[in-house]
C-alpha positions, 0 to 999 in steps of 0.5 A: 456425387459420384459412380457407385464403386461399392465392388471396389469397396468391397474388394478393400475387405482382405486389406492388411489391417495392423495393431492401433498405432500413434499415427502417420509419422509412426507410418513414415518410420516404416518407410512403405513403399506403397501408400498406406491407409490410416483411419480412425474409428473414433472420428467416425464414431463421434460423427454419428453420435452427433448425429444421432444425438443433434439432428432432429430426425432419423439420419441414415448413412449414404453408403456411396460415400464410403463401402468399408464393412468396417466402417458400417459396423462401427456407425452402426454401433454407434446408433446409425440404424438406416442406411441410404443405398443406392444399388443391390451391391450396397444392400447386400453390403450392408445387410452383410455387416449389420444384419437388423439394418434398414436399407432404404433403395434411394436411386430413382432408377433401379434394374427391375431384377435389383427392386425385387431382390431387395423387396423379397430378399432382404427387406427393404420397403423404402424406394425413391423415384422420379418418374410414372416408370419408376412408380410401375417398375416398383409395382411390378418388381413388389408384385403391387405390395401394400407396405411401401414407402415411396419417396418422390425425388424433387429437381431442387437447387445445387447453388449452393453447394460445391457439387451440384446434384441438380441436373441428372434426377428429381421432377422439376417444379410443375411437374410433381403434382401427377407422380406425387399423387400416383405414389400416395395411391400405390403407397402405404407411406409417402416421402418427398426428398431431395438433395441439395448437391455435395458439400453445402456451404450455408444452411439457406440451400436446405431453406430454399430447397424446402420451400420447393417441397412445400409448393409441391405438397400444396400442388398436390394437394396430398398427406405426406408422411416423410420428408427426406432432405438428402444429404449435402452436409458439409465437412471441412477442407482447406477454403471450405470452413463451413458453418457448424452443422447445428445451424443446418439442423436448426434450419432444417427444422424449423422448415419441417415443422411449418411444412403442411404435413401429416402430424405424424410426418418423419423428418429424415436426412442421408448424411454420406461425407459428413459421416466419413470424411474424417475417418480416414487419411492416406500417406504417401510417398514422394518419388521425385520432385520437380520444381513445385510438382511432386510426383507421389504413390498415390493420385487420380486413379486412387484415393485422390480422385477428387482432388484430380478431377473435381480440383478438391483440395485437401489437408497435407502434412509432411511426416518428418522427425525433427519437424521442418522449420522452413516456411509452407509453399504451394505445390501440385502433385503427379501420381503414379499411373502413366497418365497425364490426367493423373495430376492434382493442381491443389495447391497443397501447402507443404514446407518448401524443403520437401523433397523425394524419400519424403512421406506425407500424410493427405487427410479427409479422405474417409468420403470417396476415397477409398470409394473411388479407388481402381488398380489402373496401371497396377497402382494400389493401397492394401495395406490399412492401419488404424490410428487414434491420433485425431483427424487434421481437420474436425466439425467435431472435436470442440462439441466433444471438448464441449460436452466433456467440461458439462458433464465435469461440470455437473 
């Protein structure tokens, strides 16, 4: 989805990380005058268990999304056991924080020097590629080893996703048959995977998408040992109210198991925003306020990336005791930099007596985040809390309720 900041990520570890409090409002309190970072190690918790526990294959987290060490190790702790990177910083990352950790090296194009550190260095046996090139350069890079696992990266459709991954990697259709056949000479395994783009919004993108995958098995005509749908699992945000994700897990599924594959085939999925997204939410304050602009601490340059340039919107409260009673009005947002393109369109709806001094708290901001953060024109967020109120907006929290009443049922 996005460039891969993982020194960025990285550089957030000496973060100021304070004792658990109730949440943002407790924050606001305090009156910070640099954005803070709140997140929430249950959210992400609970998000990987429901993976582990629902989808019907092995789910391996996409690093890219978010690089936090601290979210790693609560994933990992939690029974995320892979882990999709997509450069050598994201290997190292991770086998920093969970040492028995498998990394899987899913970018189709790596520097030749990055292939041979993760083989020899750190383990790694699983590659992707698009392209004869690629297949050489893993070849020469692991010195012609036996042991791999190579996962052929299929063009499929991003139609129905919010941001397409359609245009920069994969083979096209027609064009798998010789490199899918290459690879199963080279491999000791071999996948196919895809990725349907970000933020799907129907289970049809991964039905589709899987029939793309079948049509090149059949082209090839050879035994494939892993299928790997990517990622795409959605989460929630204001005009994005997804269908739940078992529907998803069920189509995939059943696509998988009519596939013409070895009987032994691994089913796998990278997961990346799903995981993240509610793990953490940022508050901010507002400097001035113009009409319905509000110039806040925090903006394109940092953790509202996306809300800047790819026009997401995201969930908005204002963190005001007594509450405002005053009816939600839609405004945009100015960050901090001297830059123009620093401005987030939204709306964002918040009571229409918001006013400078006032703080809010953005949510959803654990995928690409703080991923995305740079300290451009001096602008920054240190400071990191850790909160255990629930997030503004949950895939998870009825299953939890759910699962709950079974067992007190029981």
């Amino acid at each position: 989805m996005h460039k891969h900041h993982s020194a960025l990520g990285l550089a957030k570890a000496h973060s100021t990380v304070l004792p658990v409090v109730r949440g943002g409002i407790d924050i606001a309190k305090r009156k910070p005058v640099d954005p803070v970072t709140l997140t929430r190690p249950h959210a992400a918790a609970r998000a990987a268990r429901f993976f582990v526990e629902k989808f019907q294959g092995r789910s391996m987290y996409a690093v890219k999304a978010n690089p936090s060490p601290d979210l790693i190790q609560i994933l990992w702790d939690n029974g995320i056991t892979h882990y999709d990177t997509a450069s050598i910083a994201e290997v190292r990352l991770v086998k920093s924080v969970a040492p028995e950790a498998t990394c899987c090296f899913m970018h189709p194009v790596k520097p030749e020097e990055a292939i041979a550190e993760a083989y020899f260095t750190h383990g790694v046996r699983t590659f992707s590629l698009d392209s004869m090139e690629e297949l050489a350069k893993i070849m020469r890079a692991t010195r012609n080893a036996s042991d791999l696992t190579l996962c052929v990266r299929l063009r499929v459709s991003s139609e129905h996703s919010k941001l397409s991954l359609a245009s920069k990697f994969g083979v096209g259709p027609g064009e798998s048959k010789e490199l899918l056949f290459a690879a199963r000479q080279a491999a000791d395994a071999l996948g196919i995977c895809f990725h349907v783009g970000s933020q799907a919004m129907t289970p049809e993108a991964y039905a589709a998408a899987m029939e793309r995958v079948r049509a090149a098995i059949v082209d090839a005509a050879v035994t494939v040992d892993v299928i790997d749908v990517g990622g795409g699992f959605p989460s929630s945000y204001p005009g994005m109210e997804p269908p739940p994700l078992e529907r998803f897990f069920e189509t995939i599924h059943r696509a998988f198991e009519s596939l013409p594959i070895s009987y032994s085939a691994e089913l796998w999925a990278e997961p990346g925003r799903a995981l993240c997204a509610e793990y953490s939410s940022v508050v901010v304050r507002v400097e001035r306020r113009r009409g319905n602009e509000l110039y806040i601490n925090d903006g394109a340059y940092g953790a509202l990336f996306d809300a800047a340039h790819l026009g997401w919107q995201f969930p908005t409260t204002l963190l005001r005791e007594p509450e405002s009673t005053v009816r939600d009005h839609p405004f945009s947002f100015y960050g901090p930099t001297c830059d123009d393109m620093d401005h987030m369109a939204g709306p964002f709806l918040l009571p229409a007596d918001v006013n400078a001094g006032d703080y809010i708290e953005i949510g959803m901001l654990g995928a690409y985040g703080a991923a995305m953060r740079t300290a451009f024109n001096g602008f920054g967020c240190d400071e990191t809390v850790i909160v255990d109120d629930e997030p503004m907006v949950s895939l998870y929290v009825p299953v939890e309720l759910e699962m709950t009443s079974n067992v007190v049922k029981l």
